[in-house]
Every structure is written in structure tokens, then in C-alpha cells.
N, C-alpha and C positions, 0 to 999 in steps of 0.2 A: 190235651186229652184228659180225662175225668177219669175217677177212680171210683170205686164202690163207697159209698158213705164211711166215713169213719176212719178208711184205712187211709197210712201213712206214705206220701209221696212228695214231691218236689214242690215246693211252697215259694210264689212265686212274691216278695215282699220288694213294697216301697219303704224308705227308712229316710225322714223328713227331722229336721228340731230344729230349733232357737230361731222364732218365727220374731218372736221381740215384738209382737204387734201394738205399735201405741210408741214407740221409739221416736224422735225425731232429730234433727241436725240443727242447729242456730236457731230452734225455735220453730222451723218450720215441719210441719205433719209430713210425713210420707205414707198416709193409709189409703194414696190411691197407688203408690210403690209396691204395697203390700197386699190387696186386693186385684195386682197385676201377677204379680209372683204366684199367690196362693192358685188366681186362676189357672196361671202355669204347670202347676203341681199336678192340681188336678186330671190337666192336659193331659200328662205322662203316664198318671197313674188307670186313666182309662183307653192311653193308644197304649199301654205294656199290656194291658189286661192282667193288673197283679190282682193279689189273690188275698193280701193282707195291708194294710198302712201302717207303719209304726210311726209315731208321732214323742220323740227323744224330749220333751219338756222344754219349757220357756216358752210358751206359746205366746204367752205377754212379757211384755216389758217392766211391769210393773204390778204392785200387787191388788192395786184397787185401780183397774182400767179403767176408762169412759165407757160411755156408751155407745160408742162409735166402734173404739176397740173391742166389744165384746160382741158387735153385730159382724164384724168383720171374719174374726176369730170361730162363731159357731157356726156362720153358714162356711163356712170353709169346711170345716170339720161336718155337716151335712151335705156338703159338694161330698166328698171325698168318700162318704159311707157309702152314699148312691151307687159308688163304685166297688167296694171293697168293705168290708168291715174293719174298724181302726179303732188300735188301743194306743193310748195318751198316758203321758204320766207328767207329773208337774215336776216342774225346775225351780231352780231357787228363786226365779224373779214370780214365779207363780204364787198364788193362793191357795192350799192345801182345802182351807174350812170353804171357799167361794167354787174351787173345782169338785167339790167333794157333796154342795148344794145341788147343782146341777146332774149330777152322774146320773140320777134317776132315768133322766129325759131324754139324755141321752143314749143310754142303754137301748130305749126305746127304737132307737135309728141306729141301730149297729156302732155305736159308740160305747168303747169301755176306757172308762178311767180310776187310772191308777192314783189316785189323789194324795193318800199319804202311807206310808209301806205296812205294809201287812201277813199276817199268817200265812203260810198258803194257802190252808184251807179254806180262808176266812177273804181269800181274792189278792190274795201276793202272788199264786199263781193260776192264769187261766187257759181253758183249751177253749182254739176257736175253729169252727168247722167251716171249711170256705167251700163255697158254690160248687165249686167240679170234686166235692168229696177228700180232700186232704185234711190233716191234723195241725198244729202248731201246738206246743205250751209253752207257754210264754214265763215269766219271773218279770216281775214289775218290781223296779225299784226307783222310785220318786228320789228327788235331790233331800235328801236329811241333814241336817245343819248341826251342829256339834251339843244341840241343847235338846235336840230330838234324839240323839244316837244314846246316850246318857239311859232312854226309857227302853232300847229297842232291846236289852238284855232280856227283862219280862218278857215283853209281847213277842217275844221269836224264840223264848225260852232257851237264852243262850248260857254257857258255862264262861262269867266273867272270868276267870282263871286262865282260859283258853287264849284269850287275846288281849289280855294284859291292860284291859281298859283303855286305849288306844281307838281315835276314830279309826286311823287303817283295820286295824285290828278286826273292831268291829263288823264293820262294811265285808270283810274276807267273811268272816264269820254267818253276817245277814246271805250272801250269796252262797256259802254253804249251805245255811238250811233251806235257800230258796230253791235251790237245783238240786238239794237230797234227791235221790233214785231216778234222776232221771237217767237215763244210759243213750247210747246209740242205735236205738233201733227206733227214737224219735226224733222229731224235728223239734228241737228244744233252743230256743229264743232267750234272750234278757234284752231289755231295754230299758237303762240305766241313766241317770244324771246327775252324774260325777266326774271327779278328775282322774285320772289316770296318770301317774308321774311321769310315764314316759313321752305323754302326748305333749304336743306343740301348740301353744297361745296361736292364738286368731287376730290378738289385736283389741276387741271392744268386748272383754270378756270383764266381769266385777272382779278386780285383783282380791278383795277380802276372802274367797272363795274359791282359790286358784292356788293358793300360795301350798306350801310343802305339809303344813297337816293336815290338809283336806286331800292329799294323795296318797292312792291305792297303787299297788304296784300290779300290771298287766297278768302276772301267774294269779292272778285270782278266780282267773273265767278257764274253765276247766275244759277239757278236751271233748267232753261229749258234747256240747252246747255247739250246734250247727250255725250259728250267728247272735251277733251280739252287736246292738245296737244302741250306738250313744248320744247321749247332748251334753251340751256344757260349754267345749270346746268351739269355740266358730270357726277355725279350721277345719275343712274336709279333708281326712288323713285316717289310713287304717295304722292299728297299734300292733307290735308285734306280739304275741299270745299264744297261746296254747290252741284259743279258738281265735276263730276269725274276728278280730274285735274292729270295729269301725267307729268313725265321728263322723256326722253326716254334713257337723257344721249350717251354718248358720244360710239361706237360700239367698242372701242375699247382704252387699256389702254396708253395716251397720252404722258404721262411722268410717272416719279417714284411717285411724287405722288399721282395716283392713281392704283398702281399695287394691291392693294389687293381692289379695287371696280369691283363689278359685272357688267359684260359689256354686251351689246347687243341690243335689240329692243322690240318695245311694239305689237304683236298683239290682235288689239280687235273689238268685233263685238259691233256699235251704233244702238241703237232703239229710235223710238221717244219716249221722257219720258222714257227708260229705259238705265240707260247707262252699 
């Protein structure tokens, strides 16, 4: 059912990450693996008929992909718009400067990327109007590394006193000011990649990046936020929260150590105040 432009109703989102595309096993490619999978996705996301794609970071495996990897990787992400409009944001095996070249182009085809974290104003957070007239804002917050968080006091004009100069700290802080005023009479989203202390390893995750200072504790994500969408993790596992936080985990099993984790994607429908 459709709504009148603008106003605020049940947002029906796909919630995808850590695509790793360009990944291999003993050498050998799996980008016809990955080009099965993404078709799949696709599959889902136009027999659900959702309404938005979140796309949680890691889309590559690495930071400077082939060329094989990044044809794979954008018509995906051109499947997928055809269907829905989808915001992306980069993971630590991503490129901030290489996803941050392209955004233009992709803006152009219902593609928003979240490259490197930002103001709100200034595209930390965005509202996207979907086909049958519902709302979403979103909070984009890209994987920041301990040598980005260091600037992110300036650029989000935070009071370093407040969090003790602490990545956790920090990160609490950047999601403070990203969710400032949002309340419950919207459909307020994050789509985040990070760790989460309470989450559970997947197995083929980069342990440098995992370990105990690069984790946030779950009371970060606040209660008006109708969904919260993560990557990082290649476990598909909800965290327990305030709001509904999720790992969509990785679609697919990466390496041996995660052959016996559940793979796939998260569809769910956001309501304000109800997630």
C-alpha cells in the first residue's frame, strides 16, 4: 500500500555486507561464487519488493581490487538500484578515497555512498523517499580506524572531555551526534561497520580489527532508532540493544572457518517506534 509523498510509514529494507568480492581460497577465484550470490540478492530483494537496500561495508576484499572485482561489485550495486534505492558505506577492507571517486555516478542511479564519516549536514545523514511514498534517515557511519577517529573530534565537533579520547568513546559520541533529534515518530536507520563487544566472530573476520579496542558496547544505539544495520561481523546474529541491532554477516561462507555459519541476508520491515 503507498502513502502520500513524504509521510512516514513502514519501510520495507534489505540489510546485505561483507560481500569480500575479490576474496579467494588456495589461490583459487570464487567471482563466479560471487556473481551467483549477488544475483541471488538481487533475487530477494525484487520477489520482497523492499523499499530500501542497506549495503553494511566490505564490499571488497581488498583495497585496490581488479578489475574483474569492481565490474562485479558495481553492476551488483546497479542490479539492485533498478530495484530499490541503496546506501553503501565502506568497511575496513574498503577504499574510502576509491568509493568516494565514484559516488558521483553512482548517485546518479539511486546509489548513495557513504565513503568516509561525515557531518550530518554535510551527508553523515540522509533521508531517502521510496517509490510508494515512505521516509527513512539514515546515519551512515563507514569503518573509521584508530588513526581516522583521532580527526573525527573537529569534523563532528565533539567535546573531547566527554569521552575521554577513547576509540569506544569516541564512536558513542560520533553516534550521538549522528542521531541528535531524531525521536520516534520517524523511521531512523544506522548502518554501521564496527564491532560491537557483545557480537560473535564469524570465523574469516581480520582479528587486527576485532580485537577489544575496536569495541563499542550495544547501549550505544538508542531507543528511537527503528533499525540498525551492521557489518563487520560475518556471523548473521541480532545484538541485544536498546534498538534492534543486527549483523547481516557475510552472504556467503568466506573461508573454512566459517563453513558451518548460517549465511545470507536480513529482510525487515522499519516503523517509527516499532522496529
Amino acid at each position: 500500500m503507498s502513502h502520500p509523498a513524504g509521510t512516514i510509514g513502514p519501510v520495507k529494507i534489505l540489510h546485505t555486507a561483507d560481500w569480500h568480492v575479490g576474496r579467494s581460497i588456495r589461490g583459487r577465484s570464487r567471482a563466479d561464487e560471487h556473481r551467483a550470490v549477488l544475483a541471488e540478492i538481487a533475487d530477494v530483494a525484487g520477489r520482497e519488493e523492499v523499499d530500501l537496500i542497506l549495503v553494511a561495508g566490505d564490499t571488497f576484499d581488498v583495497v585496490a581490487p581488479s578489475a574483474e572485482s569492481e565490474r562485479i561489485v558495481y553492476q551488483a550495486l546497479l542490479d539492485l538500484s533498478g530495484i530499490a534505492p541503496v546506501v553503501l558505506i565502506a568497511g575496513n577492507h574498503d577504499h574510502p578515497r576509491r568509493w568516494r571517486a565514484v559516488a558521483p555516478l553512482f548517485e546518479m542511479g539511486r546509489v548513495t555512498v557513504g565513503a568516509t564519516l561525515q557531518r550530518p549536514e554535510e551527508g553523515g545523514v540522509v533521508r531517502i523517499l521510496t517509490e510508494t511514498g515512505e521516509t527513512a534517515r539514515i546515519a551512515l557511519v563507514p569503518f573509521v580506524g584508530k588513526r581516522g577517529i583521532v580527526t573525527a573530534d573537529d569534523l563532528m565537533a565533539l567535546d573531547p572531555f566527554e569521552h575521554g579520547g577513547k576509540y569506544a568513546g569516541r564512536v558513542e559520541a560520533i553516534l550521538d551526534k549522528l542521531t541528535e533529534g531524531m525521536t520516534s515518530d520517524d523511521v531512523n536507520l544506522v548502518v554501521a561497520h564496527l564491532m560491537i563487544a557483545e557480537g560473535r566472530l564469524g570465523g574469516g573476520e581480520r582479528v587486527a580489527f576485532t580485537v577489544e579496542d575496536y569495541a563499542i558496547p550495544a547501549t550505544a544505539f538508542g531507543g528511537a532508532l527503528s533499525y540498525v544495520a551492521l557489518g563487520h561481523l560475518h556471523r548473521l546474529q541480532s545484538v541485544p540493544a536498546p534498538a534492534p541491532v543486527w549483523y547481516a554477516g557475510s552472504p556467503m561462507q568466506l573461508d573454512f572457518g566459517e563453513r558451518d555459519d548460517e549465511k545470507g541476508l536480513l529482510v525487515v520491515d522499519a516503523e517509527p517506534g516499532l522496529p
